[in-house]
N, C-alpha and C positions, 0 to 999 in steps of 0.2 A: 611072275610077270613074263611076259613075251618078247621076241625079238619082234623087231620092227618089220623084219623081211616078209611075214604071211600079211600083215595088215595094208604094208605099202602098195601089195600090186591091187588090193581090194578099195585104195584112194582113187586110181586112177579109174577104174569102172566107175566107181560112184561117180566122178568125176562126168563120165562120158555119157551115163542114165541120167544123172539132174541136167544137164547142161544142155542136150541136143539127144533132135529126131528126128525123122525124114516124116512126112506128109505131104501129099498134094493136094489137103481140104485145107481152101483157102477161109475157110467158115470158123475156124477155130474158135473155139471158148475161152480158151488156155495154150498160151505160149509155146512153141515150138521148143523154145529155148528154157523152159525152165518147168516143169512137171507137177501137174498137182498133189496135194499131198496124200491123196488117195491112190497114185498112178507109183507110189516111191516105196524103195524095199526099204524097210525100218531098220536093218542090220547096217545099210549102210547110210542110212539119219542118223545113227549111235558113231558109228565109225567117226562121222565128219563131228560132230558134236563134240568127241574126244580128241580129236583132232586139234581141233581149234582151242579147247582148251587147253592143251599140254603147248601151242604155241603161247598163247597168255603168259605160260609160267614162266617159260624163259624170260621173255620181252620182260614183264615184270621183276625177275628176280636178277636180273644184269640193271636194271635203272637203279633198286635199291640196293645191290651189294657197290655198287657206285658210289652212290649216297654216305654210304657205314663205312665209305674205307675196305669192306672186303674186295673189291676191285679198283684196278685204278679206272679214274675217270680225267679226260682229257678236259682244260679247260679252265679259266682263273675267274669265270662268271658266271654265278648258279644260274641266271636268269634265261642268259642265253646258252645256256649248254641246255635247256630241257622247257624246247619250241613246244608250240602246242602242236605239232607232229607227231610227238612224239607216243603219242597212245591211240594215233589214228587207227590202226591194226589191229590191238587190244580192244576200243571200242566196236571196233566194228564188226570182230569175232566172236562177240560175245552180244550180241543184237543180230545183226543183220546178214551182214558177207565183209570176207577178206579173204585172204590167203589164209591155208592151215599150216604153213610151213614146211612141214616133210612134205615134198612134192609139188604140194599146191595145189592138189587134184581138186579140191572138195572149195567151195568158197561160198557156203554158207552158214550164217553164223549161229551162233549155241540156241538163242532164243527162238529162230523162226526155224529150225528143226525141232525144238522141243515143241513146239506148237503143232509140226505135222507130226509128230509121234502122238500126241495125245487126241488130234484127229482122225490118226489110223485104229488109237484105242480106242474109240466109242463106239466101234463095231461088235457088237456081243457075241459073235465067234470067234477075236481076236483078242490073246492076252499078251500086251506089250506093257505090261505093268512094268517089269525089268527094265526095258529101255526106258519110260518115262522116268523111273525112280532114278536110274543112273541121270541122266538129262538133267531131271529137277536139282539133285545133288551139286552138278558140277558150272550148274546156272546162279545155284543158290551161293556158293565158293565166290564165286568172278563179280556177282552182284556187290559181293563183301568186301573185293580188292579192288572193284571201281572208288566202291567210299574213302578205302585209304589210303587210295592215290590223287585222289580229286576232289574229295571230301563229298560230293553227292553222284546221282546216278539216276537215271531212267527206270521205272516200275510199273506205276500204276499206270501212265500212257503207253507203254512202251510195244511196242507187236502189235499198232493198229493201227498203220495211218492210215484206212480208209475214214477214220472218227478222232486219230489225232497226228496229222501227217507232221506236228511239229511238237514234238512231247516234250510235258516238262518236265524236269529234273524233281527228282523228290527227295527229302533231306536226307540227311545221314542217318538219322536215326530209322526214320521211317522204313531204309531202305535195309539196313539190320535187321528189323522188325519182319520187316517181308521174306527177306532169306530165311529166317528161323524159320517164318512159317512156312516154306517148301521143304526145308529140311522132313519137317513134323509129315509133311507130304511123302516124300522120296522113303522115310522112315514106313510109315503105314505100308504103303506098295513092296514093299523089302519084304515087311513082315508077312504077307502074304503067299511068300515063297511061288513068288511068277516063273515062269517057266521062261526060258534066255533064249529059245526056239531060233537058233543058230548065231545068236549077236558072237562078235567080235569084241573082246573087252580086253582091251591093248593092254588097262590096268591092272587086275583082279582076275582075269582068267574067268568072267562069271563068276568066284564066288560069293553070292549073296551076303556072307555071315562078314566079308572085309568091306563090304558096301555099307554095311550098317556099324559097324566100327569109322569109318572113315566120315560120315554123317555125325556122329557124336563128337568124333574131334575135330570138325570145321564148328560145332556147336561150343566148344573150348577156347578156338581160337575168336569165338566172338565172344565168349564172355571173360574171357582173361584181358584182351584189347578194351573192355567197356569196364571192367574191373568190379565184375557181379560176382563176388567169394561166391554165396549162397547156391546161384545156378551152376558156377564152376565144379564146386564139389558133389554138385546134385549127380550131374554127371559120372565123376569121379565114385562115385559110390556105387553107380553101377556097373561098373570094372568092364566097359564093352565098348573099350576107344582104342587107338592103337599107340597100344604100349610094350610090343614087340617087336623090333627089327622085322621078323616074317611077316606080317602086315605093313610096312612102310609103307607108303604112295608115294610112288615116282615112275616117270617117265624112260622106259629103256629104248634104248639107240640101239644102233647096228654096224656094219661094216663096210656096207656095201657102199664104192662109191661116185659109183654113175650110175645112173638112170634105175631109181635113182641114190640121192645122196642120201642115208639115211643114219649118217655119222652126227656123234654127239657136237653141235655147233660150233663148239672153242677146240677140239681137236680137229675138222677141218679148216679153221683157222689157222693153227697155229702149226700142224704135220704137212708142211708144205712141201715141193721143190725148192720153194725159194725161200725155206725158213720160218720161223715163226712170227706171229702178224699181234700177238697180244701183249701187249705188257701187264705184268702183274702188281698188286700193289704192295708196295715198299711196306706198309703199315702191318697189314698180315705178317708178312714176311718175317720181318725183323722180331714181332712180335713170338710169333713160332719159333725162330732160333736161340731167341735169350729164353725160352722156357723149355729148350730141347723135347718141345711139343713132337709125340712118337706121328702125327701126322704130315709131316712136312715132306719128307721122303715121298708121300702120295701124292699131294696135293700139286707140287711144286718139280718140272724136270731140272734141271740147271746144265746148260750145254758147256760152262765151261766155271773152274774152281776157283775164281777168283773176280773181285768188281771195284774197276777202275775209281780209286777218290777214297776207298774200304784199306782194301790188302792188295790193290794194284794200281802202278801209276796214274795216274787223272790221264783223261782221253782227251781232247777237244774235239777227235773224229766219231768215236763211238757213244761217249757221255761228257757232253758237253758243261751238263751241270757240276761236274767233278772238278773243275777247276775255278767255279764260281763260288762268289763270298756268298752265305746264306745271309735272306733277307733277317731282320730285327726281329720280328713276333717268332722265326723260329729258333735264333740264338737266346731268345728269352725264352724262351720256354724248352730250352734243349732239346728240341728233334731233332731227328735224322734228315736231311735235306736232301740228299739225291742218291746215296747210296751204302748197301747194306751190303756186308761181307759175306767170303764164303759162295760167290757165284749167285748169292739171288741179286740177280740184275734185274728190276725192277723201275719204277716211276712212282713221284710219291703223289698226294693228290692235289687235281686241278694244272701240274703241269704240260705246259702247252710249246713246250719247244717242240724243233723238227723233227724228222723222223730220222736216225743216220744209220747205217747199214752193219747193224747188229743183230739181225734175225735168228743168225747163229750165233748168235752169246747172248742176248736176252732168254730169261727163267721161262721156260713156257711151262703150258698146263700139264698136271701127270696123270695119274694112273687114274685116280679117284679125283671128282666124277667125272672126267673128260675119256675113259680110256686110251690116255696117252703112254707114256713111259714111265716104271716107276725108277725114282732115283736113284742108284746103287752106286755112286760117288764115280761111275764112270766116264761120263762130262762127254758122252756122244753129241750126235746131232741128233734136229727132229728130221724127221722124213714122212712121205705117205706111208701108210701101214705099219707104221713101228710102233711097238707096243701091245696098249690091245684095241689098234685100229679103230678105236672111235666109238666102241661096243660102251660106254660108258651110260651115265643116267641122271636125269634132272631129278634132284631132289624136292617135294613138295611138302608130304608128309610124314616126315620120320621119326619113330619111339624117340629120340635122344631129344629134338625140340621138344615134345609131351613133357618128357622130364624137366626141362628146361622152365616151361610155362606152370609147371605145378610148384616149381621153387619160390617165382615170380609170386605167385597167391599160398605161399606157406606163412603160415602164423608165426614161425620161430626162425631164426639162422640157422641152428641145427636142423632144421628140416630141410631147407635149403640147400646147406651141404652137402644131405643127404642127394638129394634129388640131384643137385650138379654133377656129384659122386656117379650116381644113376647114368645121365646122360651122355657122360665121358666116355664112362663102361663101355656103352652101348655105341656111342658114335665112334670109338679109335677100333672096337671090332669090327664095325661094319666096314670103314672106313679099309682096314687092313685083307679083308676077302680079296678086294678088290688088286690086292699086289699079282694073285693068280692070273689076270688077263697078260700082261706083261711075263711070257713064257723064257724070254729070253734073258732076262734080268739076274743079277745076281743076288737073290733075296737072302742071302749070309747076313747082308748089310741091313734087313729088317730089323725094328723095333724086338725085341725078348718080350717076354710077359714082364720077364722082371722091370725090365725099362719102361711098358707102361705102367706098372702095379708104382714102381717109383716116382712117377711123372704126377699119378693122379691125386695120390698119397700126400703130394708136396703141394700141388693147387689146392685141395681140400686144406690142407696145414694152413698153408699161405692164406687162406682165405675165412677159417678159424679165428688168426692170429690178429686178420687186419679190422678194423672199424671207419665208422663213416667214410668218404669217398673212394677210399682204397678199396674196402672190402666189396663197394659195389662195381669198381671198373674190375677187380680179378671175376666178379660172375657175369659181369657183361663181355670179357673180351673172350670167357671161355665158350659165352652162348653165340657169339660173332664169329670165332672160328669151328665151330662147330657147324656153324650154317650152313659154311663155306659149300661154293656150290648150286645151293638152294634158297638164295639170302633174303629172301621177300618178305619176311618177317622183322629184319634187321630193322628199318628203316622205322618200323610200326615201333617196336622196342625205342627206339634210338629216342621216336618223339617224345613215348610215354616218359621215359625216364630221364633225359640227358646223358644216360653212358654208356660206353666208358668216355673218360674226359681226354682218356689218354689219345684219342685219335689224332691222326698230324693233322694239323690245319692248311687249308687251301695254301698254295703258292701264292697267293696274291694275299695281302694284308686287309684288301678292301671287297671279299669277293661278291659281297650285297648279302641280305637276307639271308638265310641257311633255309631252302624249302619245306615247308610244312604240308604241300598239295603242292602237283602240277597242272599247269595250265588244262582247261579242259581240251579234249580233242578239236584241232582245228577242224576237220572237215565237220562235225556235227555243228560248230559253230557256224560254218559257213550256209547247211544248207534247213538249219534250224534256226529259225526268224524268229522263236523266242529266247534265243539264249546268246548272251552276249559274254565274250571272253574274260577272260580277268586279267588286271591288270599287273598282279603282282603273284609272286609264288609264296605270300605270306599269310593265304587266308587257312585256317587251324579246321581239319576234320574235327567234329564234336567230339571225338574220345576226348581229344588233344585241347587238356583244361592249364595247360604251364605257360610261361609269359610269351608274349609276344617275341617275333622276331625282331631283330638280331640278338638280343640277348640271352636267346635259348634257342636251340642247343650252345653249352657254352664251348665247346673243340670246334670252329669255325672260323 
């Protein structure tokens, strides 16, 4: 995969060809301001198409590692923590126009470039099979996580308001049904072996043979999420998904950090002048250290060795909560209420106090995936550039989820095992490359082979040993911090199944509902007169056959 740095300055062109032209033909057919799709370079429709989807992922996978407890989330009221704003972006990148995030250059959305790419292709001296197939792919992906975030989505109207300026939503299923069928599209066009005739492939470098692995495992993740054994395995027996780390799908960042910024988003966050800007969740956290999980070193910097209320005095200026009684539902049920030893300073979920000026002693993000700092027990500061300056990566599709999701649809616990065995393997490696950005660091302080050989050895044991609920929250907390990162899946898990149980429950005893969907996008609501918003965050995407809200999920 690529650095961000050759594709960034090729946003800003596109940016400057779709958007604007000089003319003094006041006669025009077609808008000064926006270029028809015969008039447009295909390399750079692919660029913004990709573009737009790797912002999706983020936006997406910060709402649900929220959700899961893998990040904290501000706030003691599902309803109003998650406005219908809050996917105005995401819809609108994936349809029409929005920002693409790095940059901004490009602000047209996934479907009405895949529309001009497939109008550039009906020229029979032009072969842009490549760029459709990539297009269809990553249209067919977004179509899938509109459903399981909203529970439906736009299709059969969608790309035509000359004939339906107000499109209606089409169901969940429907809208599954429709993805697979471009998949089968973007697949055929692969197969074809198109010529990439200069595209830019931020993801895959062009190669074809990871495009069609990456189509097979967006085809897993819809059939493991609808729980079709049959199709799953169909797959699976044709051994051409991606079940190698060397094929992962993910998003790589850069370093650079003006004009522009093209740093992984929670390390320009948090590698400040003035410290770091995230809080981490206490849930992870705690969780990672009582299991002397070999990833926490990456994941996690700690600017100082100790956490007030833990193993250091109660604060009332830096952590406030450390001197407060914990509410009832979490003295019953023995959580951790506001702070975990050992310098993970942290927030646990739903709390909503102030912000007090800890910047430099809140945990910020590390090595992996932020390229931040990795930890080596020397309790620095964050700053611009330290580390590995932000060069990090959004996880989307990686071997170690695969394994994860074939556990999920294994017939036996021993397979199971097997397959979590699998996924550890594969994610604490990856996971650990990643200490190399951080050149400065003292990696003495690194995980041994023996340390994770032991680690894994012992969750496997552990999870052998345990039955009913137990045994399902050790494979859910290990598929939860495994995510870490790339959490977009969590959320989808979380509904399927309720676990783990083990997550902390909201700050607030009474937080409403636990979301099943969010709100549909305000602005389509606003300027789509057949769709009227919902009223509640209770309504269940069609996978999502478990009881109603509030009483499921039961960690709420």
């Amino acid at each position: 995969m690529k650095n961000l740095f050759k594709y960034i300055s090729i946003v800003f062109i596109a940016g400057a060809l779709l958007n604007s032209c000089e003319t003094t033909d006041l006669d025009l057919r077609v808008s000064p301001n926006d270029l028809a799709s015969d008039q447009a370079d295909p390399n750079l429709l692919l660029t913004s198409v990709q573009l737009a989807y790797g912002t999706n992922q983020q936006a997406l996978s910060d709402i649900s590692a929220e959700l899961t407890r893998i990040d904290y989330m501000f706030g003691r009221n599902y309803f109003n923590n998650y406005p219908g704003s809050d996917l105005n972006g995401t819809w609108g990148r994936t349809y029409s126009s929005n920002g693409n995030g790095v940059g901004d250059g490009v602000s047209i959305g996934i479907l009405t470039n895949l529309q001009n790419l497939e109008a550039l292709n009906e020229d029979p001296e032009v072969d842009l099979g490549f760029h459709v197939a990539v297009a269809k792919t990553l249209y067919a992906h977004s179509l899938i996580q509109l459903v399981d975030f909203v529970g439906a989505a736009a299709f059969s109207e969608a790309g035509n308001p000359a004939e339906f300026p107000a499109p209606n939503l089409d169901s969940g299923e429907e809208v599954y049904a429709a993805a697979l069928g471009l998949l089968d599209e973007a697949e055929s066009l692969f197969a074809a072996d198109p010529n990439t005739i200069g595209a830019v492939d931020i993801f895959y470098n062009e190669d074809i043979s990871k495009w069609e692995k990456l189509v097979n495992t967006i085809r897993l993740k819809a059939y493991y999420t609808t729980g079709n054994v049959a199709a799953f395995n169909q797959v699976i027996a044709g051994n051409n998904f991606i079940s190698d780390p060397a094929d992962d799908f993910f998003l790589q960042y850069g370093t650079s950090e003006l004009q522009p910024d093209n740093r992984h988003p929670d390390f320009a966050a948090d590698y400040t002048p003035s410290g770091a800007n995230i809080y981490q969740s206490n849930w992870i956290m705690e969780l990672m250290l009582n299991n002397d999980d070999p990833r926490i070193r990456y994941y996690f910097y700690r600017q100082v060795d100790a956490t007030p209320g833990a193993d250091a005095p109660p604060s009332e200026e830096d952590l406030a909560c450390s001197l407060a009684v914990p509410p009832q539902h979490y003295i019953d049920g023995g959580f951790t209420y506001c702070s975990v030893p050992n310098g993970y300073w942290g927030r646990s979920h739903g709390n909503n106090e102030g912000t007090p000026p800890d910047n430099f002693k809140r945990a910020a993000v590390g090595v992996y995936p932020a390229g931040g700092r990795f930890d080596d027990s020397s309790f620095g500061e964050v700053g611009l550039g330290l580390g590995g300056g932000g060069a990090g990566i959004e996880p989307i599709f990686m071997s170690s989820y695969v394994d994860f999701w074939r556990g999920m649809m294994a017939s036996s616990d021993a397979d199971r095992a097997n397959f979590m065995r699998s996924g550890l393997v594969k994610s604490i490696a990856t996971v650990q490359t990643f200490g190399a950005l951080d050149s400065g660091a003292d990696q003495t302080t690194a995980p041994t082979p023996d340390d994770v050989s032991d680690y894994i050895d012992g969750i496997v044991a552990d999870f052998n040993a345990a039955t009913g609920d137990a045994k399902e929250n050790i494979y859910a907390e290990q598929y939860f911090t495994t995510l870490y990162g790339g959490a977009t899946e969590a959320w989808v898990y979380y509904r399927l199944t309720g676990f783990p149980t083990t997550l902390l429950p909201n700050w607030e005893a009474q937080p409403g509902p636990f979301p099943r969907t969010l709100l549909y996008p305000q602005n389509e609501v606003v300027t789509n007169a057949g769709l009227t918003q919902k009223e509640t965050l209770t309504e269940q995407v069609f996978w999502d056959t478990n009881p109603a809200s509030p009483t499921f999920p039961p960690a709420n």
